[in-house]
DSSP file (Angstrom, degrees, kcal/mol; ACC not computed):
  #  RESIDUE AA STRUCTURE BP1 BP2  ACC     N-H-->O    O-->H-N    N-H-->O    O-->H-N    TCO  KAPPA ALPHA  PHI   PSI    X-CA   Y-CA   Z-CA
    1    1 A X              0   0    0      0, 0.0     2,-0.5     0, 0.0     0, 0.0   0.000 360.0 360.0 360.0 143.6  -85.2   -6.9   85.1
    2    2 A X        +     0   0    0      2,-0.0     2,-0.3     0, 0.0     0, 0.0  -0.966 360.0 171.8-145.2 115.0  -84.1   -3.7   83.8
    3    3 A X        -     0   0    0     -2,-0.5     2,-0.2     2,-0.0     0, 0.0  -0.884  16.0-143.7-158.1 157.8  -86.7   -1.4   82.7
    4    4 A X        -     0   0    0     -2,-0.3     2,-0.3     0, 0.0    -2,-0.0  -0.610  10.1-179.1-126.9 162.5  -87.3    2.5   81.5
    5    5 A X        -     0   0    0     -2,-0.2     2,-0.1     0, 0.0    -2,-0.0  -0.960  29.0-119.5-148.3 149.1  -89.5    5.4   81.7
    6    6 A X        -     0   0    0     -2,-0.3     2,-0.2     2,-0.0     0, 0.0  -0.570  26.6-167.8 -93.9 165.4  -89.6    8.8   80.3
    7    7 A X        -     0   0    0     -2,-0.1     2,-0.6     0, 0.0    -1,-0.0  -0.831  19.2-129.1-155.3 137.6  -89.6   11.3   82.8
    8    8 A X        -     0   0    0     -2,-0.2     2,-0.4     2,-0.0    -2,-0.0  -0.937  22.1-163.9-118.0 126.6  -90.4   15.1   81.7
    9    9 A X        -     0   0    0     -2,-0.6     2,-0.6     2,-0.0     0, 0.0  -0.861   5.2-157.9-110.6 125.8  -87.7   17.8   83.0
   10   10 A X        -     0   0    0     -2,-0.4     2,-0.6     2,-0.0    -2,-0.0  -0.844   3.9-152.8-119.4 111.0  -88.8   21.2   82.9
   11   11 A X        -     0   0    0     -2,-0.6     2,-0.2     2,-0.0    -2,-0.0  -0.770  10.6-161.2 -47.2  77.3  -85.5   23.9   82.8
   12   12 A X        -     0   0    0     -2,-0.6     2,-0.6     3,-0.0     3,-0.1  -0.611   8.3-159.3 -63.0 125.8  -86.6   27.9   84.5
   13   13 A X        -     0   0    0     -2,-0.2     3,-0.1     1,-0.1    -2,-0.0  -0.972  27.3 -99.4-110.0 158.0  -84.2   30.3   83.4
   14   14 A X        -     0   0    0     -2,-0.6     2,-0.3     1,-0.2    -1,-0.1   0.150  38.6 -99.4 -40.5 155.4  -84.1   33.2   85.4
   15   15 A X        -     0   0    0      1,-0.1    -1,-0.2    -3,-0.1     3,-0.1  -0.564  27.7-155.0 -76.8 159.0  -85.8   36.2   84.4
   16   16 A X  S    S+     0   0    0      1,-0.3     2,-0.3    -2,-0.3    -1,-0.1   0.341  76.9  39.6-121.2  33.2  -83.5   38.8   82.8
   17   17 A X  S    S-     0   0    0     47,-0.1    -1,-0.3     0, 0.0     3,-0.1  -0.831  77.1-129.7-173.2 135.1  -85.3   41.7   83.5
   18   18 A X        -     0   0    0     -2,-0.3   141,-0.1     1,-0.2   140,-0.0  -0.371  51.7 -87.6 -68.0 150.8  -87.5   43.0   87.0
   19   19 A X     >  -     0   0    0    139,-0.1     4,-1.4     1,-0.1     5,-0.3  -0.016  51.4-106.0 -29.9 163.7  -91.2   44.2   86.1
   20   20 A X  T  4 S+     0   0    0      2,-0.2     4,-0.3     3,-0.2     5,-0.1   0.790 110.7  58.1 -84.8 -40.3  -90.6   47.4   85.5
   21   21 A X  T  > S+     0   0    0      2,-0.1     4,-2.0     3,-0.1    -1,-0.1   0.699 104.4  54.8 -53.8 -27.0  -92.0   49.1   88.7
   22   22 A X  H  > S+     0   0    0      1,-0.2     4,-4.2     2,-0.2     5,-0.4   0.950 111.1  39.5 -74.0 -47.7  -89.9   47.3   90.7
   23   23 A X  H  X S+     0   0    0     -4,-1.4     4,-1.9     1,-0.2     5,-0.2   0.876 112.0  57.1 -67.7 -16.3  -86.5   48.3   89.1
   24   24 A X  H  > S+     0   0    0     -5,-0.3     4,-5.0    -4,-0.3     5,-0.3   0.940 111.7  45.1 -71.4 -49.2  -87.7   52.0   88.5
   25   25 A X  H  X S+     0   0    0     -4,-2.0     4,-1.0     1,-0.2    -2,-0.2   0.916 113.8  49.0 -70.4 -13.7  -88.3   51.9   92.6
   26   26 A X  H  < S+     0   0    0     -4,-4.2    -1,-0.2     1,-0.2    -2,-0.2   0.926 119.3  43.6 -74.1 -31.9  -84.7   50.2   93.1
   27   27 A X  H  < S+     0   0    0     -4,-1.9    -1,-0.2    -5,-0.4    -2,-0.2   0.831 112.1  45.6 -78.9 -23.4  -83.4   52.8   90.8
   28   28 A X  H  < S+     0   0    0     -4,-5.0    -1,-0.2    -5,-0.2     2,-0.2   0.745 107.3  56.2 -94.4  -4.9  -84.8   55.7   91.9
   29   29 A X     <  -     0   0    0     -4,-1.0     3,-0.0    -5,-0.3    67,-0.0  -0.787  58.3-156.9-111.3 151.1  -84.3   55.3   95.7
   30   30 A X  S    S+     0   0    0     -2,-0.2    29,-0.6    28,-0.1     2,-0.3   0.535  80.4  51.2-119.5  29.3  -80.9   54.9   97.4
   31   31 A X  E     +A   58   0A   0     27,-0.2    63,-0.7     2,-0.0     2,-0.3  -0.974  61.3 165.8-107.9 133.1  -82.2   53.2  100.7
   32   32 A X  E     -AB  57  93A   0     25,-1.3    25,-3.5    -2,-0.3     2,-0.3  -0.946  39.8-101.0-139.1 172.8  -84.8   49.9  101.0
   33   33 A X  E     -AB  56  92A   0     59,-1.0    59,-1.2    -2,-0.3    23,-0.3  -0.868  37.6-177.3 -99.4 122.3  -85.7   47.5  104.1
   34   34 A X  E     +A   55   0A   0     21,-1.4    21,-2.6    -2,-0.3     2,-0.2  -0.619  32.8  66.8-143.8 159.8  -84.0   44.4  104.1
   35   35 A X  E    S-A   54   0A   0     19,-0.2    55,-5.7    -2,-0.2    19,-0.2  -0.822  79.1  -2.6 132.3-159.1  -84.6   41.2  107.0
   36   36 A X  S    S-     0   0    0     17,-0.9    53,-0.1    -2,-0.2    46,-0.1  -0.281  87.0 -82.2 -65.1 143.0  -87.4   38.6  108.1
   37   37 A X        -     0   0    0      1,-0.1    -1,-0.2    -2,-0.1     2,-0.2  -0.080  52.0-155.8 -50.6 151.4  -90.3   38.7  106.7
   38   38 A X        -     0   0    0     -3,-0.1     2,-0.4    15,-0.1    -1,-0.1  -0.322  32.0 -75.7-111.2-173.7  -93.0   41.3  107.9
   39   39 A X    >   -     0   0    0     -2,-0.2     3,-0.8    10,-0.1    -1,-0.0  -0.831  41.6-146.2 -74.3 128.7  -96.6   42.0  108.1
   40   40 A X  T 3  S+     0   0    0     -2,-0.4    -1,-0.1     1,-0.2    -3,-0.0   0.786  93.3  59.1 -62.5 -37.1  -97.8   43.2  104.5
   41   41 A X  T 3  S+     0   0    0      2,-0.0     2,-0.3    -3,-0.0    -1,-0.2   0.343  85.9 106.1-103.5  17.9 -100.2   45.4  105.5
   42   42 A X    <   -     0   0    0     -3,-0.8     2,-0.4     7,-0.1    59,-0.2  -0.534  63.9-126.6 -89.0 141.5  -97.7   47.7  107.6
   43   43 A X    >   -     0   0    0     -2,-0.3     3,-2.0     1,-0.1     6,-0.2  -0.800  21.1-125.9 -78.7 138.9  -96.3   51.2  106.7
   44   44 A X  T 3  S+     0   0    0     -2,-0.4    56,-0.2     1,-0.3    -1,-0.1   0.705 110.0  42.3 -49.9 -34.3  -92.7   51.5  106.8
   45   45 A X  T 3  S+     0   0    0     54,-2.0    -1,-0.3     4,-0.1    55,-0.1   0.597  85.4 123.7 -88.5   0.2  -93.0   54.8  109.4
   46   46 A X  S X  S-     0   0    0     -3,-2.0     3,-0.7    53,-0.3     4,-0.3  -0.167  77.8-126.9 -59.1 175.6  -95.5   53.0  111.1
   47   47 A X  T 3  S+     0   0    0      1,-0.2     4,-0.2     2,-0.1    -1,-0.2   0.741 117.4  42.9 -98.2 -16.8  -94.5   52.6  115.1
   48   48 A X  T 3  S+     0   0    0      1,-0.2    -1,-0.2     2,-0.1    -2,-0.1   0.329  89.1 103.7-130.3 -14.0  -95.1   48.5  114.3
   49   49 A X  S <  S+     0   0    0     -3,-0.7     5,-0.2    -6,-0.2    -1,-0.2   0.803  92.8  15.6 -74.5 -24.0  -93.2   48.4  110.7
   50   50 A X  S >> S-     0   0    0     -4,-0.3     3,-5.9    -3,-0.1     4,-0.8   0.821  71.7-164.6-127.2 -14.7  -90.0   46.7  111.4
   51   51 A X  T 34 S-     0   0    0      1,-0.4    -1,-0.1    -4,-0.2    -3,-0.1   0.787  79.6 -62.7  69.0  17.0  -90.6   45.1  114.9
   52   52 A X  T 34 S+     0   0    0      2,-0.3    -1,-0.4     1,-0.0     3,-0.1   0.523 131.7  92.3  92.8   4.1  -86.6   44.8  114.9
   53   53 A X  T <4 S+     0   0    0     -3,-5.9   -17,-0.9     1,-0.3     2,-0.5   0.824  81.2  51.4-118.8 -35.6  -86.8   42.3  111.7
   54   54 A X  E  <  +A   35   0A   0     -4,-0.8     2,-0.4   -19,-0.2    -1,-0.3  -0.948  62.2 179.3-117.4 144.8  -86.4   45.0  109.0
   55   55 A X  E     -A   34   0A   0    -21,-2.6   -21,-1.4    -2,-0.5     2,-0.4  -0.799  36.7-112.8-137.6 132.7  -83.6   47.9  108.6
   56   56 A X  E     -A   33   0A   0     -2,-0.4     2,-0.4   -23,-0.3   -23,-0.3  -0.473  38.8-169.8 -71.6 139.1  -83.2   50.2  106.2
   57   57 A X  E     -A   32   0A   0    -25,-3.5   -25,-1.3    -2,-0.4    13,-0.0  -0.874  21.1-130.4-146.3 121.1  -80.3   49.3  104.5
   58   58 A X  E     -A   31   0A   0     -2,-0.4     2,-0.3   -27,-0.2    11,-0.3  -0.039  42.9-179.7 -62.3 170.3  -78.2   51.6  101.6
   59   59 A X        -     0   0    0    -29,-0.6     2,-0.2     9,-0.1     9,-0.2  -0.776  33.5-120.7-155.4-176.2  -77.4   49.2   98.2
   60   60 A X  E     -C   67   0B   0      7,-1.1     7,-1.5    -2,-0.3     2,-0.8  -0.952  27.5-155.8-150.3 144.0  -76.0   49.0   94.9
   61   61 A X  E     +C   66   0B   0     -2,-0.2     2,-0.5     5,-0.2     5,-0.2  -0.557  23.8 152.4-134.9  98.1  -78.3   48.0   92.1
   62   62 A X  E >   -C   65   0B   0      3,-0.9     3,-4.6    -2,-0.8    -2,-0.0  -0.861  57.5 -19.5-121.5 136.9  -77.1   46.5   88.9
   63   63 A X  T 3  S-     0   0    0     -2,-0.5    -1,-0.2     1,-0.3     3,-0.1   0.709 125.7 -44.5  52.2  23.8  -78.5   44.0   86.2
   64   64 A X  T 3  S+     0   0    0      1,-0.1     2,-0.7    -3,-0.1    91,-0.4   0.153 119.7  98.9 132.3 -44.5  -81.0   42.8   88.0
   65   65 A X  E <   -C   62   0B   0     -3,-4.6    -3,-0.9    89,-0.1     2,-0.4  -0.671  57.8-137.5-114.6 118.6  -79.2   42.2   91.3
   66   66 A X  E     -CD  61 153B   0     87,-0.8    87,-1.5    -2,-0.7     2,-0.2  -0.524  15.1-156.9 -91.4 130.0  -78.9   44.1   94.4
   67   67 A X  E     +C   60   0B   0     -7,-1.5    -7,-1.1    -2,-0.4     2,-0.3  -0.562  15.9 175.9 -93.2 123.4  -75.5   44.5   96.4
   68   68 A X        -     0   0    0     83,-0.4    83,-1.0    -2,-0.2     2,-0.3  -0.992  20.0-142.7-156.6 172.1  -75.6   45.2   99.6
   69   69 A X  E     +E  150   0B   0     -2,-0.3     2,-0.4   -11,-0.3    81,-0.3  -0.848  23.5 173.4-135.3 137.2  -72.7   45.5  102.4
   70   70 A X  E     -E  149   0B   0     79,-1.4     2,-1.4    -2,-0.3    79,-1.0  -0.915  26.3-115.5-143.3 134.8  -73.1   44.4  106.0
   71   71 A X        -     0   0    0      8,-2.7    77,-0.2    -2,-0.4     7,-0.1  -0.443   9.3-139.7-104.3 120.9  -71.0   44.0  108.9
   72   72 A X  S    S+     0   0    0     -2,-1.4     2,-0.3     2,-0.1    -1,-0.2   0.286  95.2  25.9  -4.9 -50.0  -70.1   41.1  110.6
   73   73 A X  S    S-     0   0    0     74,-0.4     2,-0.0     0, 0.0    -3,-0.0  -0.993  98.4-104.1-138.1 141.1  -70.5   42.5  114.0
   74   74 A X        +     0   0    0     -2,-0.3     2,-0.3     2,-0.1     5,-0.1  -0.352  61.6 133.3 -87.6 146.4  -72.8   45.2  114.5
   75   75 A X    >   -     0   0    0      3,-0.4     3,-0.9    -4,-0.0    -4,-0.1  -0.885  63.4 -86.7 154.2 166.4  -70.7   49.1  115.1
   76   76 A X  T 3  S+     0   0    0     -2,-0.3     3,-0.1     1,-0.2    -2,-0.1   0.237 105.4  68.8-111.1  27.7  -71.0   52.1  114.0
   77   77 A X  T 3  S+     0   0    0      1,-0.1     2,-0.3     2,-0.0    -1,-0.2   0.406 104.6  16.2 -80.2  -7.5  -69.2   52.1  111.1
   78   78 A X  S <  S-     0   0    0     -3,-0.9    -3,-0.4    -7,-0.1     2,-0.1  -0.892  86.3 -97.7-157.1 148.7  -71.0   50.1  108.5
   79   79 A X        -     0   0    0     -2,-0.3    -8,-2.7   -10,-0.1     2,-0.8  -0.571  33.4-141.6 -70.1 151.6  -75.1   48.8  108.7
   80   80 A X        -     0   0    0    -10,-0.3     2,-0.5    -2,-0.1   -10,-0.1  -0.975  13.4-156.5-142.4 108.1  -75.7   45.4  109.8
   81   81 A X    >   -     0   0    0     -2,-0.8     3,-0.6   -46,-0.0     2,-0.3  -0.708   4.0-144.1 -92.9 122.9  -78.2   43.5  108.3
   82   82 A X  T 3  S+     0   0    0     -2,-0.5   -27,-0.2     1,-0.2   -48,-0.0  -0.709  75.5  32.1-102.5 160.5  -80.1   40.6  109.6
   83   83 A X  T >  S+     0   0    0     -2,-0.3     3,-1.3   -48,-0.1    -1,-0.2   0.579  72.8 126.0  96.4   5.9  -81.3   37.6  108.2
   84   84 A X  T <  S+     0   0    0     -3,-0.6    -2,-0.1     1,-0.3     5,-0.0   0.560  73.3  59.2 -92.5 -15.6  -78.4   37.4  105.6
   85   85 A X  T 3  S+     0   0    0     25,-0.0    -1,-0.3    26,-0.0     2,-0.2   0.363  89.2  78.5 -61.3  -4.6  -77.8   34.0  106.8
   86   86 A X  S <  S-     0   0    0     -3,-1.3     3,-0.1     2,-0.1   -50,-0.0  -0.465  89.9-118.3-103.7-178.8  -81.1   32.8  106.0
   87   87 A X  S    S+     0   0    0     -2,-0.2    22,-2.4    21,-0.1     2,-0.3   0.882  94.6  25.5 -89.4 -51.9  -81.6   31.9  102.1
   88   88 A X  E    S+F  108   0B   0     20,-0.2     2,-0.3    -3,-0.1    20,-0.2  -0.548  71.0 178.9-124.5 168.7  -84.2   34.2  101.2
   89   89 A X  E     -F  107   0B   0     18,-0.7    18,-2.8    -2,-0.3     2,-0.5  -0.914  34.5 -97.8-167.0 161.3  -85.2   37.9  103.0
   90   90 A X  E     -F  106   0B   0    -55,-5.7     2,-0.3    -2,-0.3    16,-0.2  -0.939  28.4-162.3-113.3 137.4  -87.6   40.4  102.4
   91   91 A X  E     -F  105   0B   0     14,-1.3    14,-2.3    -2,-0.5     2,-0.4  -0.682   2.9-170.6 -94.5 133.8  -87.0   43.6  100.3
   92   92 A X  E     -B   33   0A   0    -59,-1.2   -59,-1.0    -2,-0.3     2,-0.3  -0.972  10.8-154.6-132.9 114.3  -89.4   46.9  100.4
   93   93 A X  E     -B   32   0A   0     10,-0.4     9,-2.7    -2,-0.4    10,-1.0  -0.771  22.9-150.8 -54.8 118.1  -88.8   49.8   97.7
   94   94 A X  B     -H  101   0C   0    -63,-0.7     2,-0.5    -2,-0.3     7,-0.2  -0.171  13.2-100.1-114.2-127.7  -89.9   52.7   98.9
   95   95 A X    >   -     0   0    0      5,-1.2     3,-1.2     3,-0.3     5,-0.4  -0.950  47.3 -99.9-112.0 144.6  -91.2   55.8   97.7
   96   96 A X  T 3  S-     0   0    0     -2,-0.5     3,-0.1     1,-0.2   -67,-0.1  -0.586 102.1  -3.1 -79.0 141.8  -88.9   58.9   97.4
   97   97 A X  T 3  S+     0   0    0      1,-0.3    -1,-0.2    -2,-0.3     2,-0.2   0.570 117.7  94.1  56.3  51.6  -89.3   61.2  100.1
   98   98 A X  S <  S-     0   0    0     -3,-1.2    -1,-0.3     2,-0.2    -3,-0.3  -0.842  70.5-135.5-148.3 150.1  -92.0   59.2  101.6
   99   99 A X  S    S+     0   0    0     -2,-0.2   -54,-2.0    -5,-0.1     2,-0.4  -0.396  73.2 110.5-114.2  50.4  -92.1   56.2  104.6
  100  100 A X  S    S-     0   0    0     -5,-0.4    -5,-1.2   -56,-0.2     2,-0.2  -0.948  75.1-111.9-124.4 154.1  -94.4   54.2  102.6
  101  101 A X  B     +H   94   0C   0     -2,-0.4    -7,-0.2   -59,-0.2     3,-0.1  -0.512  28.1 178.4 -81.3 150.2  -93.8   51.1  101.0
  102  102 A X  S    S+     0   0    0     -9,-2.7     2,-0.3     1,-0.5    -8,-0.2   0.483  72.8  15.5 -97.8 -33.4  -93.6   50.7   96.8
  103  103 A X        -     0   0    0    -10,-1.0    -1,-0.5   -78,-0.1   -10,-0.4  -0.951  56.7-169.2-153.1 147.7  -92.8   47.4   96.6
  104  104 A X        +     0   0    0     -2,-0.3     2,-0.2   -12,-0.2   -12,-0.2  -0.906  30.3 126.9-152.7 126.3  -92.6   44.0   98.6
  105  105 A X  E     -F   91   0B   0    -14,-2.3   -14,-1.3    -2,-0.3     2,-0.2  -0.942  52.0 -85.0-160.1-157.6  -91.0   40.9   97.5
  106  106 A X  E     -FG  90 156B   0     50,-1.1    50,-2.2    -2,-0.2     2,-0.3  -0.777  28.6-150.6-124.4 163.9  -88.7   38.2   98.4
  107  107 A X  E     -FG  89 155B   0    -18,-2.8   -18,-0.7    -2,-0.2    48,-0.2  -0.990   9.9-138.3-135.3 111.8  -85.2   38.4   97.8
  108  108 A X  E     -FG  88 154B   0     46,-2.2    46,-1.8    -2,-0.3     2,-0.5  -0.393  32.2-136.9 -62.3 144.7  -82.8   35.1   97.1
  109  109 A X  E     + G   0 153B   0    -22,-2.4     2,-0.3    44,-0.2    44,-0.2  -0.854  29.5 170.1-120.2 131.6  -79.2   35.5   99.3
  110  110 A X  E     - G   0 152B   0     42,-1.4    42,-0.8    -2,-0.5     2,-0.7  -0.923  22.0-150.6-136.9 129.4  -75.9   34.8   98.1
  111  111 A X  E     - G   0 151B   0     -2,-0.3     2,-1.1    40,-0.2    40,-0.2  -0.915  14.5-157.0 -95.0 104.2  -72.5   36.0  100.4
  112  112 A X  E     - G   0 150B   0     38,-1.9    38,-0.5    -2,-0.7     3,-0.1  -0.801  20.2-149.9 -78.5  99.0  -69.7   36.6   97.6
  113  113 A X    >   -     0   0    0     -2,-1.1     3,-2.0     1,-0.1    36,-0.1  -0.347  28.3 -84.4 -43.9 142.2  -66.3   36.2   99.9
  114  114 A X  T 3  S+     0   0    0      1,-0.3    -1,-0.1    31,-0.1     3,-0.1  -0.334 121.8  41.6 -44.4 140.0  -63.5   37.7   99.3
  115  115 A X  T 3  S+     0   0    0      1,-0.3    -1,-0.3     2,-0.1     4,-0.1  -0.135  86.4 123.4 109.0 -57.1  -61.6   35.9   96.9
  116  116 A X  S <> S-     0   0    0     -3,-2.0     4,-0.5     1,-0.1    -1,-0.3  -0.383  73.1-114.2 -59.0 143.2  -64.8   35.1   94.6
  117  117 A X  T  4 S+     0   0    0      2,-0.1     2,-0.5    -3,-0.1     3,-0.2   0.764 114.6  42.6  18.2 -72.4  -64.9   36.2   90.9
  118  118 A X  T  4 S+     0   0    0      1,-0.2     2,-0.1     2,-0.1    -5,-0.0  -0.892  88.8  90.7 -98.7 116.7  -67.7   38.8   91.5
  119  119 A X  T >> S+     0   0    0     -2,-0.5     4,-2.5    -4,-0.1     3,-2.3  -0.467  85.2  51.0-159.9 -75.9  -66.4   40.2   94.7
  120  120 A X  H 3X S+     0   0    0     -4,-0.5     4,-1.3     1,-0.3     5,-0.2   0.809 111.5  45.1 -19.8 -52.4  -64.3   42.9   93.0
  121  121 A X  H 34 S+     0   0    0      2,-0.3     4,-0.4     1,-0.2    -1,-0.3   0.635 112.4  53.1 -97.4  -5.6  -67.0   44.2   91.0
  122  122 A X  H <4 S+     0   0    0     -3,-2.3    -2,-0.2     1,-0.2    -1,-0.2   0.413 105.1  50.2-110.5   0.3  -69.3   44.2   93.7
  123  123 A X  H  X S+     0   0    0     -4,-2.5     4,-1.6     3,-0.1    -2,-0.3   0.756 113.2  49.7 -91.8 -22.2  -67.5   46.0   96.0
  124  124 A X  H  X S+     0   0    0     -4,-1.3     4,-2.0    -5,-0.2     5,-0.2   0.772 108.2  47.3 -58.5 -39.1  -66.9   48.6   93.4
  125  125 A X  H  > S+     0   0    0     -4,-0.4     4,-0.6     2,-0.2    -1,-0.2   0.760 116.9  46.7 -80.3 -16.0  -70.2   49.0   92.3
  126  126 A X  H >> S+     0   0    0      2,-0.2     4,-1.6    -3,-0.2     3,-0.6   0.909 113.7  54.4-103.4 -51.6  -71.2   49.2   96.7
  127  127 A X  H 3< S+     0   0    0     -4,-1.6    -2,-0.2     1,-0.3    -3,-0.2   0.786 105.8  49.3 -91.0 -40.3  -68.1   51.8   96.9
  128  128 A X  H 3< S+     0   0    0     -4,-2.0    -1,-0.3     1,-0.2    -2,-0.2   0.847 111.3  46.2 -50.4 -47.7  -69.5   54.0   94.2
  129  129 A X  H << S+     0   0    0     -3,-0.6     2,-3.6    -4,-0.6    -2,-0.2   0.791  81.8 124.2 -85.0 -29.8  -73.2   54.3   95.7
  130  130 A X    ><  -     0   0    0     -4,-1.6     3,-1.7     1,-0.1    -1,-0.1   0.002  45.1-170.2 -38.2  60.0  -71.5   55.0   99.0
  131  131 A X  T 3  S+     0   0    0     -2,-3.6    -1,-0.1     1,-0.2     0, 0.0   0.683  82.8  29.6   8.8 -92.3  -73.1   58.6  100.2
  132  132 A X  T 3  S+     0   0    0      2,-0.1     2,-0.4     0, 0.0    -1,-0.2   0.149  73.6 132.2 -74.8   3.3  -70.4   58.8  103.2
  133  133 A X    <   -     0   0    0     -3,-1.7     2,-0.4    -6,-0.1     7,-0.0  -0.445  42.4-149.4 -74.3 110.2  -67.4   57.2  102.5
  134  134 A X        +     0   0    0     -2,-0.4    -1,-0.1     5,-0.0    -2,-0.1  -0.585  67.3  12.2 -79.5 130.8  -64.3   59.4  103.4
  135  135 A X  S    S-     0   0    0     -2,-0.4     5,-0.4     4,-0.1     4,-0.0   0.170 112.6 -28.3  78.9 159.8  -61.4   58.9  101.4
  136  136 A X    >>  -     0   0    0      3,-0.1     4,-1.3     1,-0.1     3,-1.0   0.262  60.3-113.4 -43.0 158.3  -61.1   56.7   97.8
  137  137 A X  H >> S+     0   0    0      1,-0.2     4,-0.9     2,-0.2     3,-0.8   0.955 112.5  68.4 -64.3 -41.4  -63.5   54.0   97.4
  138  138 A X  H 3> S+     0   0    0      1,-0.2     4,-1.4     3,-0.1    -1,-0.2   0.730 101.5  54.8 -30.8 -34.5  -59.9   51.2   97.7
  139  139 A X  H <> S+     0   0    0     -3,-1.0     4,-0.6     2,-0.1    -1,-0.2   0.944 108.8  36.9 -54.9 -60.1  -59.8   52.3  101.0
  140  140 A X  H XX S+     0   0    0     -4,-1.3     3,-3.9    -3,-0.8     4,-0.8   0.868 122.0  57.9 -44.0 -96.8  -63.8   51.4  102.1
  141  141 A X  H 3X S+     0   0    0     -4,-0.9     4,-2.1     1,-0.4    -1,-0.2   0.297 101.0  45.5 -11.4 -65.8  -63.0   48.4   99.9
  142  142 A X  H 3X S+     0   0    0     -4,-1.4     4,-0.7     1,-0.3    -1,-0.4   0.449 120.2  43.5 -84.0  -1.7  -60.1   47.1  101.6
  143  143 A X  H <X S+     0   0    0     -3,-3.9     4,-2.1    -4,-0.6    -1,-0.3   0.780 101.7  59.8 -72.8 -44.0  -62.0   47.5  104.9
  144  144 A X  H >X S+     0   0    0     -4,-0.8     4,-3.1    -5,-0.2     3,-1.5   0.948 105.0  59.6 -65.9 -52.5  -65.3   46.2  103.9
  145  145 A X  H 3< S+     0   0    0     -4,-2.1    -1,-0.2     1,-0.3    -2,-0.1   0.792 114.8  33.3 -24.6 -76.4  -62.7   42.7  103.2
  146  146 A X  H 3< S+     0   0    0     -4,-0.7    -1,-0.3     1,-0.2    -2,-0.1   0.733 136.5  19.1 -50.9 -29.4  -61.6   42.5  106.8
  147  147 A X  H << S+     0   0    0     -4,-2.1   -74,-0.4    -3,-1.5    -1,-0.2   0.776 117.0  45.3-115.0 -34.3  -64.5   43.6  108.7
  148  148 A X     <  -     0   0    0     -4,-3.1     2,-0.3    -5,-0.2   -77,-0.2  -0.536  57.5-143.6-118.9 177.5  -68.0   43.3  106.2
  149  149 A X  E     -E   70   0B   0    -79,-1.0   -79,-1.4    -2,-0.1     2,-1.1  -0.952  14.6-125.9-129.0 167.2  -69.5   40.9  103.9
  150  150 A X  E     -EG  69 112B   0    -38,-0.5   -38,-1.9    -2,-0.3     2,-0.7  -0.644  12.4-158.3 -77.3  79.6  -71.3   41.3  100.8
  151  151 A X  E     - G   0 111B   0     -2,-1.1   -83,-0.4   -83,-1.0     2,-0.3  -0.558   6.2-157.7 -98.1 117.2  -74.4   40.1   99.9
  152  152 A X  E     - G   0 110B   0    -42,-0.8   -42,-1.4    -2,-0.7     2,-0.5  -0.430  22.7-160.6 -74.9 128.9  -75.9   39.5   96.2
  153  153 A X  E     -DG  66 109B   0    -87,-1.5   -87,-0.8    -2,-0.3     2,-0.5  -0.861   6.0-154.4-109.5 132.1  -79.9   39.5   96.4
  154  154 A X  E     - G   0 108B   0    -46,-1.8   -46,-2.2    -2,-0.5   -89,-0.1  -0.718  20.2-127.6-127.1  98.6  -81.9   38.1   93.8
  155  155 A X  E     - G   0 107B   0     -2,-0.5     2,-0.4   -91,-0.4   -48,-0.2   0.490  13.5-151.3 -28.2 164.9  -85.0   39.4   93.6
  156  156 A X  E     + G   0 106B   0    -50,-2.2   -50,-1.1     2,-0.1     2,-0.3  -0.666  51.0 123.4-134.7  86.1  -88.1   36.5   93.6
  157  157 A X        -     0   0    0     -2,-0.4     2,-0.4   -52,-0.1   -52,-0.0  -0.933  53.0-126.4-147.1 160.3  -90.8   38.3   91.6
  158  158 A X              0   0    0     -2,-0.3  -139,-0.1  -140,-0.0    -2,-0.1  -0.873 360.0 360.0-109.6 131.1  -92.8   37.5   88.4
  159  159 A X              0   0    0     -2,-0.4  -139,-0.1  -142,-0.1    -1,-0.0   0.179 360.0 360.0 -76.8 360.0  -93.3   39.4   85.5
């Protein structure tokens, strides 16, 4: 006996734009704290705020999605992020020229490989925001390949 039943499917698209506070603090700062989840009610200079689970970590911040560069094995050439194996992390904006937090939310995490589509353009966009980098950004580039990986974050917040 063969018999059918509707079932109701409900389809999220993504948002395509952050609240507006959040992306003004991604835009206006060029550091945030990236890892395992924290205590919420902690300050970022506090002695107790990253407890080894969140690192300030330099970015690139386009459409929506934040680029950020970490290296495989931790040295002292590149920042080393933890928790970029796990699916999700938490992200803190903070305020410029302040150690207080702006913002807290959760961040989905995606590793683009070398090789990927979006790799290119998000090492470009990471090589641009790059403060320190000595010599053209194809150089960083062709390091961050060998040595770092790349991870796209997608914020998890509600409008």
């Amino acid at each position: 006996m063969l018999g059918e039943i509707e079932v109701p499917v409900f389809l999220q698209t993504p948002e395509k734009q952050l609240p507006k506070h959040i992306e003004d603090g991604l835009k206006r700062s060029d550091v945030i704290w990236v890892g395992l989840d924290v205590k919420a009610d902690r300050e970022l200079g506090g002695r107790n705020s990253v407890s080894g689970k969140l690192v300030p970590a330099w970015f690139a911040y386009r459409q929506g999605k934040i680029y950020l560069l970490s290296q495989r094995r931790p040295g002292p050439q590149e920042q080393t992020i933890p928790g970029l194996d796990e699916h999700e992390v938490a992200v803190i904006t903070r305020r410029k020229g302040r150690d207080t937090a702006l913002d807290r939310f959760r961040a989905s995490v995606r590793i683009i490989e070398p090789g990927a589509a979006d790799y290119d353009q998000a090492a470009a966009a990471l090589a641009d925001r790059r403060r320190s980098r000595a010599g053209p950004p194809e150089d960083s580039m062709a390091r961050w390949r060998e040595d770092c990986v790349i991870a796209e974050l997608t914020p998890l917040v509600s409008v």
